[in-house]
C-alpha positions as YAML, in Angstrom:
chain: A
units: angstrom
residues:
- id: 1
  name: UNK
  ca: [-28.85, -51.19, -27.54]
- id: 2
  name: UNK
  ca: [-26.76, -48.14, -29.03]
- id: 3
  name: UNK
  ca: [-29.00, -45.14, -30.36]
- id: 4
  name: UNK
  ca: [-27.72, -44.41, -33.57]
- id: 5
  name: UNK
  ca: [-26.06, -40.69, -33.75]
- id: 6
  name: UNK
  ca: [-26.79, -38.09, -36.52]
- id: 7
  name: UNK
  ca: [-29.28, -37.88, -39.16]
- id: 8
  name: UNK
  ca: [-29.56, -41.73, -39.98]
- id: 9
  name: UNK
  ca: [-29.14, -43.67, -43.29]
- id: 10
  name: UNK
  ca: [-29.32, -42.22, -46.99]
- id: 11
  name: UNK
  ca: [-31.48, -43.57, -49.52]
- id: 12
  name: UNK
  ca: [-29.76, -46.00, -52.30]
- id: 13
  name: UNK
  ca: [-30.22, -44.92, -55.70]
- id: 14
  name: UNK
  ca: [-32.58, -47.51, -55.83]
- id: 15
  name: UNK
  ca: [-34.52, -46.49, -52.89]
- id: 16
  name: UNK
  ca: [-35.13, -43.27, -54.24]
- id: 17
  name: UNK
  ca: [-36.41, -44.58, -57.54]
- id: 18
  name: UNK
  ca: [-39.20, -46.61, -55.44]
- id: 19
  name: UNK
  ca: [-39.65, -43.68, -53.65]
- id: 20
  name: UNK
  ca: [-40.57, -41.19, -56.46]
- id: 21
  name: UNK
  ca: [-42.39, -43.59, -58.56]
- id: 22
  name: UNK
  ca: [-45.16, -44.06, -55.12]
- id: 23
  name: UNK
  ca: [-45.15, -40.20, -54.43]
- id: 24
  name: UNK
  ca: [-45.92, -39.96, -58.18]
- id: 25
  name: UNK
  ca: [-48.78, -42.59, -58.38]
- id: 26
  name: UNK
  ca: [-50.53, -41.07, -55.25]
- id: 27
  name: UNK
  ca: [-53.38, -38.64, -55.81]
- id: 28
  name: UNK
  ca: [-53.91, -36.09, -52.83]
- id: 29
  name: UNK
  ca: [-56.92, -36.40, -50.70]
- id: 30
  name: UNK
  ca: [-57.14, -31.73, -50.98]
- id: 31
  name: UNK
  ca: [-57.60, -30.67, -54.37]
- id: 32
  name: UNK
  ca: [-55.98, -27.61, -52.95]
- id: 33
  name: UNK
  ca: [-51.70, -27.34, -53.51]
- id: 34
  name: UNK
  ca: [-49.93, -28.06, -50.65]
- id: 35
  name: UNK
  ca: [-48.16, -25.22, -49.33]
- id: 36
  name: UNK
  ca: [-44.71, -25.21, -49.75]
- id: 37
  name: UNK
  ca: [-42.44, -26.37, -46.66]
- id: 38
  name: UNK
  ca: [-40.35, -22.97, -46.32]
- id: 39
  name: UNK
  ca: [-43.12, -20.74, -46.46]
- id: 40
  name: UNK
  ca: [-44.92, -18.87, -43.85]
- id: 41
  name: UNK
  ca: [-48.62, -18.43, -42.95]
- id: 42
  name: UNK
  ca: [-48.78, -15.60, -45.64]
- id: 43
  name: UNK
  ca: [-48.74, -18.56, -48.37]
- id: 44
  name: UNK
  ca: [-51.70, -20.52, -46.23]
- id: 45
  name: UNK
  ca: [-55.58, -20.24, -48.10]
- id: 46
  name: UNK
  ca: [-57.58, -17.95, -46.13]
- id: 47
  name: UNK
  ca: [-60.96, -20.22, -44.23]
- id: 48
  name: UNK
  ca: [-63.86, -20.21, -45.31]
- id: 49
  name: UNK
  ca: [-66.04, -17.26, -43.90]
- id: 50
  name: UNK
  ca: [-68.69, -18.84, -41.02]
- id: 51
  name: UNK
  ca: [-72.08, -19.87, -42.08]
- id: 52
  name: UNK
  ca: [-74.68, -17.57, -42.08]
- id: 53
  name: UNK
  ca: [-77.89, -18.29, -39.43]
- id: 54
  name: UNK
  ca: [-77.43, -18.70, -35.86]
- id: 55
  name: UNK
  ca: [-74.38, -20.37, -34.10]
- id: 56
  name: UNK
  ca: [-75.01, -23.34, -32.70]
- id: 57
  name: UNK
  ca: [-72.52, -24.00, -29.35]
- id: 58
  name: UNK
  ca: [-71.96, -27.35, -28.37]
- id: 59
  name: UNK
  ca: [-72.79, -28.52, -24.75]
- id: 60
  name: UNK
  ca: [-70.11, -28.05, -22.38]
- id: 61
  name: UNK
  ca: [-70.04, -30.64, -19.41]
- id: 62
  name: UNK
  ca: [-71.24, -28.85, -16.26]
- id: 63
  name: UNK
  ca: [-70.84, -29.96, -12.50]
- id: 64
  name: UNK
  ca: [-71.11, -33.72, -12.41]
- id: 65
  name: UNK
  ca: [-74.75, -34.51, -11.51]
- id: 66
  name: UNK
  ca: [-75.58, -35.77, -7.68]
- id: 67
  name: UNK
  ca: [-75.62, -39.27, -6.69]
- id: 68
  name: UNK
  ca: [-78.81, -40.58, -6.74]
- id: 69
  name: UNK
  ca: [-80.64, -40.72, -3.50]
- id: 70
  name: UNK
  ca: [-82.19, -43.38, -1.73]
- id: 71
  name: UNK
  ca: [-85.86, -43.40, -1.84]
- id: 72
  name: UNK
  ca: [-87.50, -43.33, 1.41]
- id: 73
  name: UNK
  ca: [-89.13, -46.14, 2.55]
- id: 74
  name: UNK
  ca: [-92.52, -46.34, 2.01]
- id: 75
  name: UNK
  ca: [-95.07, -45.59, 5.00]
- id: 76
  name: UNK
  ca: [-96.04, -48.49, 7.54]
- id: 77
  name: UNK
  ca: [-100.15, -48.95, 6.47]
- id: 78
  name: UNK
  ca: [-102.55, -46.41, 8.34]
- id: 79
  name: UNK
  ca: [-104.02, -49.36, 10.25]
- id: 80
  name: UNK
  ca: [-100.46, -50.53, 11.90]
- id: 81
  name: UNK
  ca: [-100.00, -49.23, 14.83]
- id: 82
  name: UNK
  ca: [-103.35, -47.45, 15.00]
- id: 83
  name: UNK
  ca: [-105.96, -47.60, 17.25]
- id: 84
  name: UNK
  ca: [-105.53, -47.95, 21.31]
- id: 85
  name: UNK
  ca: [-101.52, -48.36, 22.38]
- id: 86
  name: UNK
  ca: [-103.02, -48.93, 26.09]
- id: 87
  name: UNK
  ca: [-105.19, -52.24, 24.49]
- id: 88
  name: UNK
  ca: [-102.09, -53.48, 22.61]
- id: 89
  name: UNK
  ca: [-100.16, -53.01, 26.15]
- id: 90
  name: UNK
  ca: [-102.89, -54.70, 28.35]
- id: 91
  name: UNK
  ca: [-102.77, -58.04, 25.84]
- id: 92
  name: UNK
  ca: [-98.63, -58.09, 25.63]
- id: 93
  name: UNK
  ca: [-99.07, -58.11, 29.56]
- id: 94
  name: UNK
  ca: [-101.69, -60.85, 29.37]
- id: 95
  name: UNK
  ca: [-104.43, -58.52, 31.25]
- id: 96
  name: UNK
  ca: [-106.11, -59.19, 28.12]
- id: 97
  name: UNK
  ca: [-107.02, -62.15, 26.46]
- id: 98
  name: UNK
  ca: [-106.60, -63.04, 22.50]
- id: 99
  name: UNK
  ca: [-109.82, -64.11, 21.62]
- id: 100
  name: UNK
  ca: [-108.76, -66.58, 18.29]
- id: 101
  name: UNK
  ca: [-105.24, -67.04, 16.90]
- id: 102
  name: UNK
  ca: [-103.98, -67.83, 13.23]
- id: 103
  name: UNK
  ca: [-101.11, -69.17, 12.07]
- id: 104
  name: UNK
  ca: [-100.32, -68.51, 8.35]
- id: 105
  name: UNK
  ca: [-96.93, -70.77, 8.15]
- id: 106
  name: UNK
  ca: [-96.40, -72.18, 5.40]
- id: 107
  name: UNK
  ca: [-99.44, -71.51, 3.01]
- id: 108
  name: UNK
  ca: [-98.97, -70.08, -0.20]
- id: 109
  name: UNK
  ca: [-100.52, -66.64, -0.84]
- id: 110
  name: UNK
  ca: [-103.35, -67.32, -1.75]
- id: 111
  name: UNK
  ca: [-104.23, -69.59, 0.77]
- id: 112
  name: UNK
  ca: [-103.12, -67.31, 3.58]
- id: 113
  name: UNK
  ca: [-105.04, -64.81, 1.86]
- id: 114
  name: UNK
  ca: [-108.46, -66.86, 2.00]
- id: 115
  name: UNK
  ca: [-107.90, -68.33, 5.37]
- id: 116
  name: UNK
  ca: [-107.38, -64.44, 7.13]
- id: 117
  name: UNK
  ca: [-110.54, -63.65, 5.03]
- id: 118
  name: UNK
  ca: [-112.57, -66.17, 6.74]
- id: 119
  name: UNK
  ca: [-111.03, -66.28, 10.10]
- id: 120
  name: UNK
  ca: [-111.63, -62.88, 10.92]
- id: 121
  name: UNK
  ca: [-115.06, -62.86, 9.88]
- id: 122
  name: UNK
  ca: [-115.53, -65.48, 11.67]
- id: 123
  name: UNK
  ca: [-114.37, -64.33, 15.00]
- id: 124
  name: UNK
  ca: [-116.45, -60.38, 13.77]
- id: 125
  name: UNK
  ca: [-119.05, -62.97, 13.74]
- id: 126
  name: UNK
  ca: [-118.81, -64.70, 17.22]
- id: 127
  name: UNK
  ca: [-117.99, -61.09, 18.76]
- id: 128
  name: UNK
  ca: [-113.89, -61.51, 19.15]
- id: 129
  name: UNK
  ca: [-111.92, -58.36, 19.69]
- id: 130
  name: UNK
  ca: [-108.75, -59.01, 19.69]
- id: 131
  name: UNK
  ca: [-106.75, -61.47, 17.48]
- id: 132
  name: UNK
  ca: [-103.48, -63.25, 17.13]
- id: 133
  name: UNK
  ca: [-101.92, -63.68, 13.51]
- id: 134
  name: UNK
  ca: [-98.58, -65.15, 12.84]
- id: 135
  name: UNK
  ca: [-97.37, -64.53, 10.01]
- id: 136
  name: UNK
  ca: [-93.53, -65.86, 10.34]
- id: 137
  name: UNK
  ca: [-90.38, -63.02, 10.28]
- id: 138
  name: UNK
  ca: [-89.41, -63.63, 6.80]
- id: 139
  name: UNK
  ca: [-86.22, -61.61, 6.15]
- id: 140
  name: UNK
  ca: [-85.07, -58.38, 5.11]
- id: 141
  name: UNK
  ca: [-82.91, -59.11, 2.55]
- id: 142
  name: UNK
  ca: [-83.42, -57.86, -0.48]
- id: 143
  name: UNK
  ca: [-85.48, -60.22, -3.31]
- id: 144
  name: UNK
  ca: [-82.96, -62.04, -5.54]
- id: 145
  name: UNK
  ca: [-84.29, -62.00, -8.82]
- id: 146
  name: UNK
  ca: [-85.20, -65.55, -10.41]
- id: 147
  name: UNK
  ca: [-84.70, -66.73, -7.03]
- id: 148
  name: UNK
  ca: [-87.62, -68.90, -4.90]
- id: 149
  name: UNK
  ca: [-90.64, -66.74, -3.42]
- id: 150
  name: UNK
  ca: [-88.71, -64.06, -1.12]
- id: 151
  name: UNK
  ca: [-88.83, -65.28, 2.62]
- id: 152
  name: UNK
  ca: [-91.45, -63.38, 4.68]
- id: 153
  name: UNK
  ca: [-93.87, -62.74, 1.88]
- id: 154
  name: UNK
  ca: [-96.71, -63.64, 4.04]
- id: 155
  name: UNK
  ca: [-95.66, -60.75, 6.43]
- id: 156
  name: UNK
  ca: [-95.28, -58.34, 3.69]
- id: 157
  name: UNK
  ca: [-98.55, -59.28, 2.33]
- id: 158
  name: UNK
  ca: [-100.51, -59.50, 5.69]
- id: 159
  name: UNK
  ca: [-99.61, -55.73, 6.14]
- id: 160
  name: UNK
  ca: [-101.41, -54.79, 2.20]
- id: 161
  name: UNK
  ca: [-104.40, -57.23, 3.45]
- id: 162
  name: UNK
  ca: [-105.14, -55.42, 6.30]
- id: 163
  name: UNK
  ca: [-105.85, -52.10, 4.38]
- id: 164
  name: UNK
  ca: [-107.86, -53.69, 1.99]
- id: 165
  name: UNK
  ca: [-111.42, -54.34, 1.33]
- id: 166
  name: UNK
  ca: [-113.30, -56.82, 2.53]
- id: 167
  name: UNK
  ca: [-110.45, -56.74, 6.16]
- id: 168
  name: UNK
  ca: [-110.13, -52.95, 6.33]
- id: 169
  name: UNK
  ca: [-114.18, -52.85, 7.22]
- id: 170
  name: UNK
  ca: [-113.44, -54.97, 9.92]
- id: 171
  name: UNK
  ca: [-110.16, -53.90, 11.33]
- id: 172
  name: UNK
  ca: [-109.98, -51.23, 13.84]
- id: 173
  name: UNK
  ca: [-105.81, -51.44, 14.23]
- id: 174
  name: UNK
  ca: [-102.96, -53.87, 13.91]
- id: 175
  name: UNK
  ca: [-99.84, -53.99, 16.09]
- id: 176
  name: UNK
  ca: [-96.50, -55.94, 16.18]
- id: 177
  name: UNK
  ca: [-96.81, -58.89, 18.68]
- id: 178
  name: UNK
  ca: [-94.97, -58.62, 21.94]
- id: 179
  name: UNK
  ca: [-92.10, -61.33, 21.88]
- id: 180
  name: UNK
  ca: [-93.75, -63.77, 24.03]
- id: 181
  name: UNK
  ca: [-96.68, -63.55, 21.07]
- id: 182
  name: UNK
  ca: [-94.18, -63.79, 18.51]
- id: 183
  name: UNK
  ca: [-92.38, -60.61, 18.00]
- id: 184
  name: UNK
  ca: [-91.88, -59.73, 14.13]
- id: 185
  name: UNK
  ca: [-93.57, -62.97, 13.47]
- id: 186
  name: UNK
  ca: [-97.09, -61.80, 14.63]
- id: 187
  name: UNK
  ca: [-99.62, -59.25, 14.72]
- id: 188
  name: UNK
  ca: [-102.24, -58.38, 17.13]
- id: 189
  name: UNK
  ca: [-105.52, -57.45, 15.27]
- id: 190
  name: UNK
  ca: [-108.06, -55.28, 16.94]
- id: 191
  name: UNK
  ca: [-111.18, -55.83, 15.39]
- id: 192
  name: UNK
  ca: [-114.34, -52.81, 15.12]
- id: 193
  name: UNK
  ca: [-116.98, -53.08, 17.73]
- id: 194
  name: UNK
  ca: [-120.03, -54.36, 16.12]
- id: 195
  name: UNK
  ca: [-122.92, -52.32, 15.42]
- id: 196
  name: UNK
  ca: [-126.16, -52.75, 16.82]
...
């Protein structure tokens, strides 16, 4: 396609007629007179003088702001890993015996909540030092929202338990299983020598 040299077309007679009659019918949007083409900035209206009272400035955009940081995880409970590292060593190695074991598989929360409730006053009770609770790995994968209960919720929720009210009175320390025990899976509880 050719670009077309020179000025371009004239207007018909006709054309122009059209033309005039629309620039005629049209009302300006500026009440003010349109300065004429060939003048120069002497023929421009002055502007308006600034408003009194302070100046406001708008914001600039400063430095981009920081990605935002990962919060830290939160703090394993004050009762894990408490308490007597040599005991939790002399039961991994079997020089100690677990006194009662519970496994929480498959309950439901509540359940599992009950259950470690009763079990381990029970074995205060009887005089047991040292339990065995398996709780099952879970994952760590984040929660999918409007997904099924989150795998390892019982571990998760053993760990709150354990600090709480009526446990914590009964609790001396908890510690991760050894492997053979269960690993992730499982906790050893060391209960609070009884008073008199």
């Amino acid at each position: 396609m050719r670009r077309r040299e020179g000025r371009g077309r004239r207007l018909s007679a006709s054309e122009r007629a059209l033309w005039q009659a629309v620039a005629e019918s049209v009302t300006p949007l500026d009440p003010a007179p349109a300065p004429n083409p060939g003048s120069g900035p002497e023929s421009l209206p002055e502007a308006p003088p600034p408003p009194a009272g302070p100046v406001r400035r708008r914001k600039t955009a400063g430095p981009p702001a920081p990605p935002p940081q990962r919060a830290a995880p939160p703090p394993p409970p004050a009762k894990l890993d408490g308490g007597d590292p040599k005991l939790a060593r002399r039961v991994a190695r079997g020089r100690r015996e677990i006194d009662a074991t519970l496994d929480l598989h498959g309950m439901t929360q509540a359940a599992a909540y009950a259950r470690l409730v009763s079990f381990v006053g029970f074995a205060a009770a009887n005089g047991a030092r040292t339990l065995l609770v398996v709780t099952g790995k879970g994952s760590d994968a984040p929660a999918v929202p409007f997904a099924e209960a989150p795998r390892g919720i019982l571990r998760r929720r053993f760990l709150d338990w354990v600090e709480e009210a009526p446990l914590s009175e009964r609790i001396a320390s908890v510690r991760q299983a050894h492997q053979k025990h269960g690993g992730r899976g499982a906790f050893y509880v060391f209960l609070k020598r009884r008073r008199g």
